[in-house]
N, CA, C, O and CB atoms as a CASP TS submission, in Angstrom:
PFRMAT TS
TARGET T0000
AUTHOR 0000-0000-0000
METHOD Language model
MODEL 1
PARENT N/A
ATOM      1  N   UNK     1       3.903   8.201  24.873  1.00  0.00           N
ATOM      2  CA  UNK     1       2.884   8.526  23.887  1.00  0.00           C
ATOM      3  C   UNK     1       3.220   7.815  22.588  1.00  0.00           C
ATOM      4  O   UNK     1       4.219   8.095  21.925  1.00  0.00           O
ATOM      5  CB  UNK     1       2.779  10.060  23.670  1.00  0.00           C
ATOM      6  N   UNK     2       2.322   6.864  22.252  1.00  0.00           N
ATOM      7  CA  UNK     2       2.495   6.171  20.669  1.00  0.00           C
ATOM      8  C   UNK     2       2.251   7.238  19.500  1.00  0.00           C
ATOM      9  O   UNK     2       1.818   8.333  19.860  1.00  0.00           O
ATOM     10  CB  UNK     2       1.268   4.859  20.392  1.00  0.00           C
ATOM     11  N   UNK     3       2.465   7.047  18.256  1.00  0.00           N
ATOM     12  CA  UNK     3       2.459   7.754  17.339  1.00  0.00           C
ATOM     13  C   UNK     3       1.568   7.295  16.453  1.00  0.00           C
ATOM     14  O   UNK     3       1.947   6.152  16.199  1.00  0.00           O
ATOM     15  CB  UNK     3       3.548   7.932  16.928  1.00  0.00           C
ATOM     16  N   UNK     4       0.548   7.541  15.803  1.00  0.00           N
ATOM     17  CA  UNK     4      -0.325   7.225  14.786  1.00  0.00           C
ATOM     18  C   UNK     4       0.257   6.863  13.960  1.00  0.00           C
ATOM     19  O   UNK     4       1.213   7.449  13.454  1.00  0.00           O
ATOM     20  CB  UNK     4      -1.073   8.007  14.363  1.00  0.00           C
ATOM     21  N   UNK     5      -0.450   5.206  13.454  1.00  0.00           N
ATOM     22  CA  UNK     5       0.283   4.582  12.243  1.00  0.00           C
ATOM     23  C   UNK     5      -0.633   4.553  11.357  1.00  0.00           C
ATOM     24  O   UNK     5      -1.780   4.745  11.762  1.00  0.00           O
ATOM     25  CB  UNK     5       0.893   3.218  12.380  1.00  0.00           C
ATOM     26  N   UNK     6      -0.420   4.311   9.911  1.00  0.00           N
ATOM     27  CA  UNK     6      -1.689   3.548   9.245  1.00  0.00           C
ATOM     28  C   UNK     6      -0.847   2.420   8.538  1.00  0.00           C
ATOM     29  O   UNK     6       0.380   2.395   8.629  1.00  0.00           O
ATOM     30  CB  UNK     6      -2.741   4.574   8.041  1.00  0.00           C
ATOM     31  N   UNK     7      -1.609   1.437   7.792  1.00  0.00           N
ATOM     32  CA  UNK     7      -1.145   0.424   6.958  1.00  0.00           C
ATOM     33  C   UNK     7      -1.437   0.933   5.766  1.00  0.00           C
ATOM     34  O   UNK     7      -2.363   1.712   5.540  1.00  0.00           O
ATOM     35  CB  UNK     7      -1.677  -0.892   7.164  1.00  0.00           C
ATOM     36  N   UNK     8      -0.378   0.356   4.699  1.00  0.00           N
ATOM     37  CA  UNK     8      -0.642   0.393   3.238  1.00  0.00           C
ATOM     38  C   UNK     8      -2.306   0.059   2.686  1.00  0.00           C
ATOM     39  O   UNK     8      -2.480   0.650   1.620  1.00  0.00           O
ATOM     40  CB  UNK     8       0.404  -0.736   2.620  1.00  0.00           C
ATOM     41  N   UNK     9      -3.259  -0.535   3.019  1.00  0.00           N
ATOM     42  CA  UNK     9      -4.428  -0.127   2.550  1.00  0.00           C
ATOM     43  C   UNK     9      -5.450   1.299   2.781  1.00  0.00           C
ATOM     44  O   UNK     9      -6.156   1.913   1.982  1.00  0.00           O
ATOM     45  CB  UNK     9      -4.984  -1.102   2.888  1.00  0.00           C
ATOM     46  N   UNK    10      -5.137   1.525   4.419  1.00  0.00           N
ATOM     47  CA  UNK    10      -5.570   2.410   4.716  1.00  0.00           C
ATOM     48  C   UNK    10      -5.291   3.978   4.245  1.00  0.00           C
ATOM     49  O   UNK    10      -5.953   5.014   4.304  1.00  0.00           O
ATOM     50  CB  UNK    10      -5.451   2.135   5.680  1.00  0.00           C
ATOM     51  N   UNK    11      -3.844   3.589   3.697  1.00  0.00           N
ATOM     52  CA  UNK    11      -3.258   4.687   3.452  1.00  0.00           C
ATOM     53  C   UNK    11      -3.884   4.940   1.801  1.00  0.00           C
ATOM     54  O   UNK    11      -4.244   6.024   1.341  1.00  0.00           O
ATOM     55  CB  UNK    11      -1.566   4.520   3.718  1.00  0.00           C
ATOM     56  N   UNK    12      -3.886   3.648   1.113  1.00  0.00           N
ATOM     57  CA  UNK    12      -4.395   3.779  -0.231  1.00  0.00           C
ATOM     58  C   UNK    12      -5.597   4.412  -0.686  1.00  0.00           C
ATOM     59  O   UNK    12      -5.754   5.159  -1.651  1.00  0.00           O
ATOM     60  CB  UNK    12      -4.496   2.704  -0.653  1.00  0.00           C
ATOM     61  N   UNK    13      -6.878   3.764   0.631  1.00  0.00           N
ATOM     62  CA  UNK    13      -7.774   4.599   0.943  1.00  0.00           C
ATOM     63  C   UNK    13      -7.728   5.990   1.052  1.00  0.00           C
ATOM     64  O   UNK    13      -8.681   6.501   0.464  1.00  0.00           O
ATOM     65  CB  UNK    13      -8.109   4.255   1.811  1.00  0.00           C
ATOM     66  N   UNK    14      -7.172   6.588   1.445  1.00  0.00           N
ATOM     67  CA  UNK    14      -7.284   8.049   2.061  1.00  0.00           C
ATOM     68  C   UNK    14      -6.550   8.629   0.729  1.00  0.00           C
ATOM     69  O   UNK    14      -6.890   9.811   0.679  1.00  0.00           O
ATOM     70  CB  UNK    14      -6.403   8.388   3.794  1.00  0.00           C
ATOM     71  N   UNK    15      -5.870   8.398  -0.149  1.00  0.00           N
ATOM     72  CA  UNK    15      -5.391   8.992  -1.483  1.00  0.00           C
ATOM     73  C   UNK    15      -6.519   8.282  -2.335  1.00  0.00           C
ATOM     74  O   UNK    15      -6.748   8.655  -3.486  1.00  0.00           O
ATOM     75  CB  UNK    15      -3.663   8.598  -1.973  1.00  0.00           C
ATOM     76  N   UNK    16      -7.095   7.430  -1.843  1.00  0.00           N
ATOM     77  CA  UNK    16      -7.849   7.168  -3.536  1.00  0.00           C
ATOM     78  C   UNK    16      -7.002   6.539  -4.708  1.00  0.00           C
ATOM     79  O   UNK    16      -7.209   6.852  -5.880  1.00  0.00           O
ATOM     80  CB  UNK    16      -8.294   8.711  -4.269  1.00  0.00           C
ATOM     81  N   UNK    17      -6.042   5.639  -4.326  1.00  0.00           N
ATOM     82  CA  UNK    17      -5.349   4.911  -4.866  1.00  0.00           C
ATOM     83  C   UNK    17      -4.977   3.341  -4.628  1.00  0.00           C
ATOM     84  O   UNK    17      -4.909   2.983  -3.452  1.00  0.00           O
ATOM     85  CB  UNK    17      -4.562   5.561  -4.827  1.00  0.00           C
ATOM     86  N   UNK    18      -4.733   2.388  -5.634  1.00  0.00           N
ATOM     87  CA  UNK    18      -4.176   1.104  -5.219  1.00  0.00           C
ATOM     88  C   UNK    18      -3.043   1.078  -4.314  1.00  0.00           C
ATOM     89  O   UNK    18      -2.078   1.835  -4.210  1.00  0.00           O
ATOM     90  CB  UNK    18      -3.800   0.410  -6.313  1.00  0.00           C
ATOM     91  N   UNK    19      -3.401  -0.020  -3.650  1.00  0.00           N
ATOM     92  CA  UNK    19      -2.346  -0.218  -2.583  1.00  0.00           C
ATOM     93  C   UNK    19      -1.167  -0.690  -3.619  1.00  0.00           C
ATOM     94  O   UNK    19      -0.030  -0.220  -3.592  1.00  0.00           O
ATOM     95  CB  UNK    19      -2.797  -1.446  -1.263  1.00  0.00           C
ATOM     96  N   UNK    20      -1.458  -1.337  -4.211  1.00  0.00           N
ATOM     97  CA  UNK    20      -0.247  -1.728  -5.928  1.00  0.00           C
ATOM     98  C   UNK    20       0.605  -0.968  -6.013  1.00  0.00           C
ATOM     99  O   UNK    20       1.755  -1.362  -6.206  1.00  0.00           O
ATOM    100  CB  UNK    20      -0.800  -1.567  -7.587  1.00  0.00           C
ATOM    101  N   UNK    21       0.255   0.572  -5.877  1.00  0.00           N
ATOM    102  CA  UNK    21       0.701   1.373  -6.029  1.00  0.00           C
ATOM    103  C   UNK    21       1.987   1.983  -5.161  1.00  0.00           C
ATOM    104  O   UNK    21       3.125   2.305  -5.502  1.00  0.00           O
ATOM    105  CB  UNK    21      -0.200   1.837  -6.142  1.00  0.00           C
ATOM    106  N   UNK    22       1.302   1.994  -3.914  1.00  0.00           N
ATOM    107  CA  UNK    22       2.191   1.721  -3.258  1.00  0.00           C
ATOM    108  C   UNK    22       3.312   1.109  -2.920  1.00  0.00           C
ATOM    109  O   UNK    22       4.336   1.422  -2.313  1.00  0.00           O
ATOM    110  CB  UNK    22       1.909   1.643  -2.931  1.00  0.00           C
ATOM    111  N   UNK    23       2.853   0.071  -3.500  1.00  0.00           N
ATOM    112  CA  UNK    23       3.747  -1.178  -3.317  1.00  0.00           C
ATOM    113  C   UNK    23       5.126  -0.875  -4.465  1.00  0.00           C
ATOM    114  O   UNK    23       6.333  -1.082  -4.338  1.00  0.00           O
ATOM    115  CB  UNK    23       2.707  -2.795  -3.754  1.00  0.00           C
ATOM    116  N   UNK    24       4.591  -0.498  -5.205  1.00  0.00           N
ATOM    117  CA  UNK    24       5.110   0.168  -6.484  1.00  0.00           C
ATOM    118  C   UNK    24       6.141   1.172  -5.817  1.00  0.00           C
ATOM    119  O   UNK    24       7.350   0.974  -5.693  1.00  0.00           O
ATOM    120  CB  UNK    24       3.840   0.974  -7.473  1.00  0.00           C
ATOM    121  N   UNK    25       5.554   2.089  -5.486  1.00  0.00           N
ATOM    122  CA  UNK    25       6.697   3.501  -4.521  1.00  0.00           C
ATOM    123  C   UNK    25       7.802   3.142  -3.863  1.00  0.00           C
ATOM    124  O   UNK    25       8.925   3.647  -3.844  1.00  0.00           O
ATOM    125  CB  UNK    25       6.005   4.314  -3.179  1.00  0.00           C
ATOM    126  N   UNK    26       7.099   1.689  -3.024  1.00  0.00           N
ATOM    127  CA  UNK    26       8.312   1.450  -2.307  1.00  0.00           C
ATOM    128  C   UNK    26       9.495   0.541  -2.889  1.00  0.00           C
ATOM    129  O   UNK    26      10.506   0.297  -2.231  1.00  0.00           O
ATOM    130  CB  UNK    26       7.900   0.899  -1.107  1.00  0.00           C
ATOM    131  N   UNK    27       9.324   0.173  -3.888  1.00  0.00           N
ATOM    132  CA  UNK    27      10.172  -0.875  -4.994  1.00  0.00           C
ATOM    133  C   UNK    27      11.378   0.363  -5.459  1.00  0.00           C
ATOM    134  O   UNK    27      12.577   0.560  -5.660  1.00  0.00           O
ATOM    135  CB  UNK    27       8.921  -1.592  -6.719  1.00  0.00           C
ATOM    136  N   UNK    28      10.093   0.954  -5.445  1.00  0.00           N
ATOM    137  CA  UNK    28      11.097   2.459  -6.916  1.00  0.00           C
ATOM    138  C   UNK    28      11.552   3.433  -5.489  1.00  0.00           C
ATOM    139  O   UNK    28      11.876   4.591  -5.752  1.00  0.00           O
ATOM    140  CB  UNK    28       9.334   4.013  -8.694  1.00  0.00           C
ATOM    141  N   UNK    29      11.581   3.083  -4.261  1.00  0.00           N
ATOM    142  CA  UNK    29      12.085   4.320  -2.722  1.00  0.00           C
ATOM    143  C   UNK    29      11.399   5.957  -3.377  1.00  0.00           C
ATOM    144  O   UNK    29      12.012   6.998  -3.617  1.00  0.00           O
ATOM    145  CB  UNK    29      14.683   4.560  -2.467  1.00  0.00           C
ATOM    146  N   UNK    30       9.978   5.650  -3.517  1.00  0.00           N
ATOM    147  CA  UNK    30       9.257   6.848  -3.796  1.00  0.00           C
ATOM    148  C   UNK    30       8.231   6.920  -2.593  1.00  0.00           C
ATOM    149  O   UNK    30       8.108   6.508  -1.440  1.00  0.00           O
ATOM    150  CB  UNK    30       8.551   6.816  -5.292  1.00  0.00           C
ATOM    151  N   UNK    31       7.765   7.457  -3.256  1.00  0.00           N
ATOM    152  CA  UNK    31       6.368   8.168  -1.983  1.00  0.00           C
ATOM    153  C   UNK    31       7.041   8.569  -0.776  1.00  0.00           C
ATOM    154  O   UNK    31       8.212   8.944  -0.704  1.00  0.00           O
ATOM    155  CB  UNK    31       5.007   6.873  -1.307  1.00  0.00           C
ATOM    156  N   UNK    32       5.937   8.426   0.486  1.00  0.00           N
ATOM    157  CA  UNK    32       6.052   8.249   1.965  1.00  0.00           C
ATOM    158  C   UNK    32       7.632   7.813   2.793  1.00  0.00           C
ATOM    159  O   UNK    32       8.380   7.015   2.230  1.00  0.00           O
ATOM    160  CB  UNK    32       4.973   7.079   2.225  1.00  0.00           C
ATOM    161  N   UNK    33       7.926   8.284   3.838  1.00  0.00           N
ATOM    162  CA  UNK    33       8.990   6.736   4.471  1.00  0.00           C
ATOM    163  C   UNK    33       7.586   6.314   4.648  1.00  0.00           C
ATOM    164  O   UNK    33       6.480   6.820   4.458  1.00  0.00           O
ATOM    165  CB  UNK    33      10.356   6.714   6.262  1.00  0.00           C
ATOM    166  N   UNK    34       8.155   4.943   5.183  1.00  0.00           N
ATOM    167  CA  UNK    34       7.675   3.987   5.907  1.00  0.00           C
ATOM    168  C   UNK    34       8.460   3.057   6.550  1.00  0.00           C
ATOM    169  O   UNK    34       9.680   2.915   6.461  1.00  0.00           O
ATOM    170  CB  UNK    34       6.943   3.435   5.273  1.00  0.00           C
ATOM    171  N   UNK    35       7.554   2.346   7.298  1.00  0.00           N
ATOM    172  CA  UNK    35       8.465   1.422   8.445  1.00  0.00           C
ATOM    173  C   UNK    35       7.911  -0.252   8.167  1.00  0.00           C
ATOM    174  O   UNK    35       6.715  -0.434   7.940  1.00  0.00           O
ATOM    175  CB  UNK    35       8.014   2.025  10.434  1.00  0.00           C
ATOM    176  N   UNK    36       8.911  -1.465   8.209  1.00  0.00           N
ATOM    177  CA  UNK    36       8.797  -2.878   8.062  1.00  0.00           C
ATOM    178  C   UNK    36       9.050  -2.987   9.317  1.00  0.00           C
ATOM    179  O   UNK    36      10.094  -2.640   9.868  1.00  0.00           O
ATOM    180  CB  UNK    36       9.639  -3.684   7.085  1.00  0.00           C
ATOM    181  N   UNK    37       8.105  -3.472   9.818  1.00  0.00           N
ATOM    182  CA  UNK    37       8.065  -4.264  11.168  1.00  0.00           C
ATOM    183  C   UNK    37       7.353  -5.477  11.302  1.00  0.00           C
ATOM    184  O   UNK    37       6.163  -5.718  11.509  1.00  0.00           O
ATOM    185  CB  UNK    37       7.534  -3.500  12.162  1.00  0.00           C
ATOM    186  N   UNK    38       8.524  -6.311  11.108  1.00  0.00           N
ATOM    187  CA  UNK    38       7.842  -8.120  10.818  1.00  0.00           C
ATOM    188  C   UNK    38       7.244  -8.411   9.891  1.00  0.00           C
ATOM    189  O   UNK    38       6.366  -9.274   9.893  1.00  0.00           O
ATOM    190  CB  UNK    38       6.849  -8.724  11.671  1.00  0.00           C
ATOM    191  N   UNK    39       7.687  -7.580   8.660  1.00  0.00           N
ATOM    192  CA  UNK    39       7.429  -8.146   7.868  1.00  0.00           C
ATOM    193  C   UNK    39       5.777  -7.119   7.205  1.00  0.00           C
ATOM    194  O   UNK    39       5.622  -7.035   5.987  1.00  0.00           O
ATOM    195  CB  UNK    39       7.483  -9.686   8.476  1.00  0.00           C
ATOM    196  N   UNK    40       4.906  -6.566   8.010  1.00  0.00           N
ATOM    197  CA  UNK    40       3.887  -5.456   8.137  1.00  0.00           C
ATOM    198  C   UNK    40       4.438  -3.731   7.432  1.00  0.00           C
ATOM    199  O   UNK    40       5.219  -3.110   8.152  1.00  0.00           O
ATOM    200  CB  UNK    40       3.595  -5.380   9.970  1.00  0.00           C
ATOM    201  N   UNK    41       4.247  -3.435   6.835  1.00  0.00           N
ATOM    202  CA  UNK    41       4.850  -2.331   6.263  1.00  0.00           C
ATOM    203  C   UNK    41       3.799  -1.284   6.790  1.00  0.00           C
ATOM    204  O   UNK    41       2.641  -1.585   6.498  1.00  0.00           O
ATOM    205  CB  UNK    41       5.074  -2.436   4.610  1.00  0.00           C
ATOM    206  N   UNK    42       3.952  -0.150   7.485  1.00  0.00           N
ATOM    207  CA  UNK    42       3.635   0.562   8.021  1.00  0.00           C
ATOM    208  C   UNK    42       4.007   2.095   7.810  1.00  0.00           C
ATOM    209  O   UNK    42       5.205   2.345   7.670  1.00  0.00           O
ATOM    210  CB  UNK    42       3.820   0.061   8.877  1.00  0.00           C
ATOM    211  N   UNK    43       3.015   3.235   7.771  1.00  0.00           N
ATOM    212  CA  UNK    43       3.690   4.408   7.308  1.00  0.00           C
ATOM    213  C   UNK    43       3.155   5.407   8.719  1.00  0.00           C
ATOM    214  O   UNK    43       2.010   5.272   9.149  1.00  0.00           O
ATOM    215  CB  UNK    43       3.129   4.945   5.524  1.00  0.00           C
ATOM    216  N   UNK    44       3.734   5.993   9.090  1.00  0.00           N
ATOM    217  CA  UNK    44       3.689   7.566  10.240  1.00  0.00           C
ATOM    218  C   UNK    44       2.934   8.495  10.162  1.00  0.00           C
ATOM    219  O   UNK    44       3.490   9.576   9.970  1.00  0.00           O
ATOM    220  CB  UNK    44       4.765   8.465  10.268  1.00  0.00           C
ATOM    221  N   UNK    45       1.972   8.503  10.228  1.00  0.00           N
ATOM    222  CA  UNK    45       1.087   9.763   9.935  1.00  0.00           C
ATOM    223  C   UNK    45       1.784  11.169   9.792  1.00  0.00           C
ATOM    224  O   UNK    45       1.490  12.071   9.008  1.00  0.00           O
ATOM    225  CB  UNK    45       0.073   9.911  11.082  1.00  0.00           C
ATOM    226  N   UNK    46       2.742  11.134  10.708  1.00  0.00           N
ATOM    227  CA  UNK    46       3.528  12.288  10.235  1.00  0.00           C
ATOM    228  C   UNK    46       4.246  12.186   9.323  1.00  0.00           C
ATOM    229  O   UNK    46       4.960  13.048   8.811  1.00  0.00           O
ATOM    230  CB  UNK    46       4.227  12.780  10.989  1.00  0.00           C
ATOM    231  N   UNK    47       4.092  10.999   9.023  1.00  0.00           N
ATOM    232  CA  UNK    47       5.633  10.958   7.407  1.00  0.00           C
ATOM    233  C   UNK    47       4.683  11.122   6.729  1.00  0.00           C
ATOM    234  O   UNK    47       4.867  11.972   5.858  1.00  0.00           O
ATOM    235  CB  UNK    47       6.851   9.341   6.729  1.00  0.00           C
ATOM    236  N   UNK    48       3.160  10.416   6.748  1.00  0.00           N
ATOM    237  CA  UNK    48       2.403  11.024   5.470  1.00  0.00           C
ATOM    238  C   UNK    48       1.826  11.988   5.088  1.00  0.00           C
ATOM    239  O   UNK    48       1.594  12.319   3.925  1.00  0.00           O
ATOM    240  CB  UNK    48       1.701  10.587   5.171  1.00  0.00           C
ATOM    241  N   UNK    49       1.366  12.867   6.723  1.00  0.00           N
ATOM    242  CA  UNK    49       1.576  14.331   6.497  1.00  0.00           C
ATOM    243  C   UNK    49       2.827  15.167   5.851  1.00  0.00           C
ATOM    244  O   UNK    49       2.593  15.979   4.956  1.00  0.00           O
ATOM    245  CB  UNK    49       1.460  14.796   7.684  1.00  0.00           C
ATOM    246  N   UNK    50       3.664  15.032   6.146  1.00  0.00           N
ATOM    247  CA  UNK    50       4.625  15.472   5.133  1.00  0.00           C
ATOM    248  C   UNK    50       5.015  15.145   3.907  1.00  0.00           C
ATOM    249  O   UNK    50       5.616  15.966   3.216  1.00  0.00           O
ATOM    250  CB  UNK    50       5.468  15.442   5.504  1.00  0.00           C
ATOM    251  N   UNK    51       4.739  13.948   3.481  1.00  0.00           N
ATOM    252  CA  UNK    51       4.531  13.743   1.865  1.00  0.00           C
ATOM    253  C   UNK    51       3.626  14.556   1.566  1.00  0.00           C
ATOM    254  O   UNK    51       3.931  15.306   0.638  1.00  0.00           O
ATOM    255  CB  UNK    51       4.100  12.372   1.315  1.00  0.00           C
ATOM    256  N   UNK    52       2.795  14.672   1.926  1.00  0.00           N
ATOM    257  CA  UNK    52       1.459  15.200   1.285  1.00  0.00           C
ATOM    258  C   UNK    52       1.864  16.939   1.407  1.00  0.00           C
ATOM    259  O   UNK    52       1.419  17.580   0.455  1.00  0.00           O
ATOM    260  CB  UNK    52      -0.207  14.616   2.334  1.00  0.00           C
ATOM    261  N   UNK    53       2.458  17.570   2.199  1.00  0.00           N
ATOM    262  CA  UNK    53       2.688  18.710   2.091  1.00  0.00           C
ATOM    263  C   UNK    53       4.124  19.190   0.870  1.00  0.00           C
ATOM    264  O   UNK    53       4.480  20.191   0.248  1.00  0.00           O
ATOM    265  CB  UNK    53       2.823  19.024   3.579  1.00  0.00           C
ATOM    266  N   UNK    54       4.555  17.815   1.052  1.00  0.00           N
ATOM    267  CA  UNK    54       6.181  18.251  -0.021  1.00  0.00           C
ATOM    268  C   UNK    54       5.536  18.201  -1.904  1.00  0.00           C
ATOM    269  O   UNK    54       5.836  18.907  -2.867  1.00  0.00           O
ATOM    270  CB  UNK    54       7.964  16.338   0.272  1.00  0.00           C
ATOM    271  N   UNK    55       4.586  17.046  -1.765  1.00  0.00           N
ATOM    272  CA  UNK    55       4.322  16.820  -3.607  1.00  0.00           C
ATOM    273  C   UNK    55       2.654  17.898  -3.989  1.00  0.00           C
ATOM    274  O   UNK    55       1.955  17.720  -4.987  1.00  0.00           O
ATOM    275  CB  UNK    55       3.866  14.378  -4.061  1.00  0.00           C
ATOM    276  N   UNK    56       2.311  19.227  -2.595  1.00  0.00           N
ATOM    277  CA  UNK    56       1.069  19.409  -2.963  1.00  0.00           C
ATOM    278  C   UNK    56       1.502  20.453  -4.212  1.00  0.00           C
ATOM    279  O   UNK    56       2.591  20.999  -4.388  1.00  0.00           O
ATOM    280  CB  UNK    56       0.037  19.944  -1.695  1.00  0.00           C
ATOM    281  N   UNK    57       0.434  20.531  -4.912  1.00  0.00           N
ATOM    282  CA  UNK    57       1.024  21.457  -6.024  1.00  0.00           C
ATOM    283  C   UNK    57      -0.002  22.555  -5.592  1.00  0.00           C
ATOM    284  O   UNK    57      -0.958  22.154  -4.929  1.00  0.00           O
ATOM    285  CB  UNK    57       0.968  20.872  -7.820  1.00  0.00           C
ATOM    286  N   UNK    58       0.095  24.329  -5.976  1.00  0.00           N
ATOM    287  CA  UNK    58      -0.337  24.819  -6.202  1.00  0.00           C
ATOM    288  C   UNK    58      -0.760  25.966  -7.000  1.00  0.00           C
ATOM    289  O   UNK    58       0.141  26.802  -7.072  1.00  0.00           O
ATOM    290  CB  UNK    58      -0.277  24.622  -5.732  1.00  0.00           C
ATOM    291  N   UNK    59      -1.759  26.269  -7.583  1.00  0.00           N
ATOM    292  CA  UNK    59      -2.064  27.008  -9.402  1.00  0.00           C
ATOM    293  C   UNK    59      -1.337  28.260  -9.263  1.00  0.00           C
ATOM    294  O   UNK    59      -1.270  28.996  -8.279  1.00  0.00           O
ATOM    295  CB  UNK    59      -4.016  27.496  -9.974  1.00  0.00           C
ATOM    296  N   UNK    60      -0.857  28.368 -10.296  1.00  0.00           N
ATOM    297  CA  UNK    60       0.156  29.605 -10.732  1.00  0.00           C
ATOM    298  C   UNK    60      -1.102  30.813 -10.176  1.00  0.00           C
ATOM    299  O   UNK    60      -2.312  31.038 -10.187  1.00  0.00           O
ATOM    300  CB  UNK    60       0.705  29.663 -12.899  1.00  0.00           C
ATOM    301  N   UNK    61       0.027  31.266  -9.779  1.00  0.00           N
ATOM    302  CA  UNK    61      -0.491  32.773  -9.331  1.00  0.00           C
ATOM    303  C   UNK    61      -0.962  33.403 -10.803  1.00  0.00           C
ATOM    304  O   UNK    61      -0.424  33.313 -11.906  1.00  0.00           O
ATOM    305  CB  UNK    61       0.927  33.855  -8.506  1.00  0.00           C
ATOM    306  N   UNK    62      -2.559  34.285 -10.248  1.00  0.00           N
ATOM    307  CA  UNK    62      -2.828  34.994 -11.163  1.00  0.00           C
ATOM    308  C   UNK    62      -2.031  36.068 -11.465  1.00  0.00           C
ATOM    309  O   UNK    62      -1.439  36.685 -10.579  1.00  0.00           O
ATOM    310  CB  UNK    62      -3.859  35.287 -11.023  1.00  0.00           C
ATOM    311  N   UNK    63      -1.926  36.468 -13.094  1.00  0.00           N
ATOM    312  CA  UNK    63      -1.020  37.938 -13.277  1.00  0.00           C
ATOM    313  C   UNK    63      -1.927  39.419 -12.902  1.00  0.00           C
ATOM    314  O   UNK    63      -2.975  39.941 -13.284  1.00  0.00           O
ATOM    315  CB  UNK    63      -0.494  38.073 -15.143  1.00  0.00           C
ATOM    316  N   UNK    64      -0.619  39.779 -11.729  1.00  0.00           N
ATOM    317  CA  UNK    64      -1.633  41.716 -11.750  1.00  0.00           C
ATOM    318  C   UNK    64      -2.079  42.127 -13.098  1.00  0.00           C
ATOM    319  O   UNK    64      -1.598  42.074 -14.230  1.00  0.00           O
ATOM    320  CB  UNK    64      -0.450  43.387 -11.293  1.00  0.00           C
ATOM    321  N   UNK    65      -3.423  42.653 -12.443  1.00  0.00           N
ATOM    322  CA  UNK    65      -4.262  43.283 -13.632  1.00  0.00           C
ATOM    323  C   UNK    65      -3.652  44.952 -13.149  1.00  0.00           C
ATOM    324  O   UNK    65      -3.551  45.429 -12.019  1.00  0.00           O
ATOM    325  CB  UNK    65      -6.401  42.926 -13.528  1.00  0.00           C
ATOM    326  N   UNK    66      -3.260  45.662 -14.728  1.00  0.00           N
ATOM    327  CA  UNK    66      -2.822  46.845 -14.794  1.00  0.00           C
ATOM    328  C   UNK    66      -3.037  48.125 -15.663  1.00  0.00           C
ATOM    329  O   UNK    66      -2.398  49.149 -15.421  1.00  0.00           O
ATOM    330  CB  UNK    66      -1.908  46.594 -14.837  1.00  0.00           C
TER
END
């Protein structure tokens, strides 16, 4: 069974961001893993599912009303 890949544009797509950016992450070993294969930089759908679950933020809990 293969594993779902995407490429750095596709991936830019789906955040709504420059691929630059990316390109950027991986200079500075931020964002996603990802994988170089020949030179093709490639990220895991499961690695980007899990980025996306490690940086999600969510709103402060409301305070009990008393």
């Amino acid at each position: 069974m293969s594993e779902v890949c995407v490429n750095q544009k596709e991936l830019a797509a789906r955040w709504k961001i420059s691929h630059r950016t990316l390109e950027r992450w991986r200079w500075a070993q931020e964002g996603p893993r990802y994988l170089k294969l020949g030179g093709r930089v490639i990220y895991r759908l499961s690695d980007v599912e899990a980025f996306e679950r490690e940086v999600q933020s969510f709103p402060d809990e409301l305070p009990a009303e008393g």
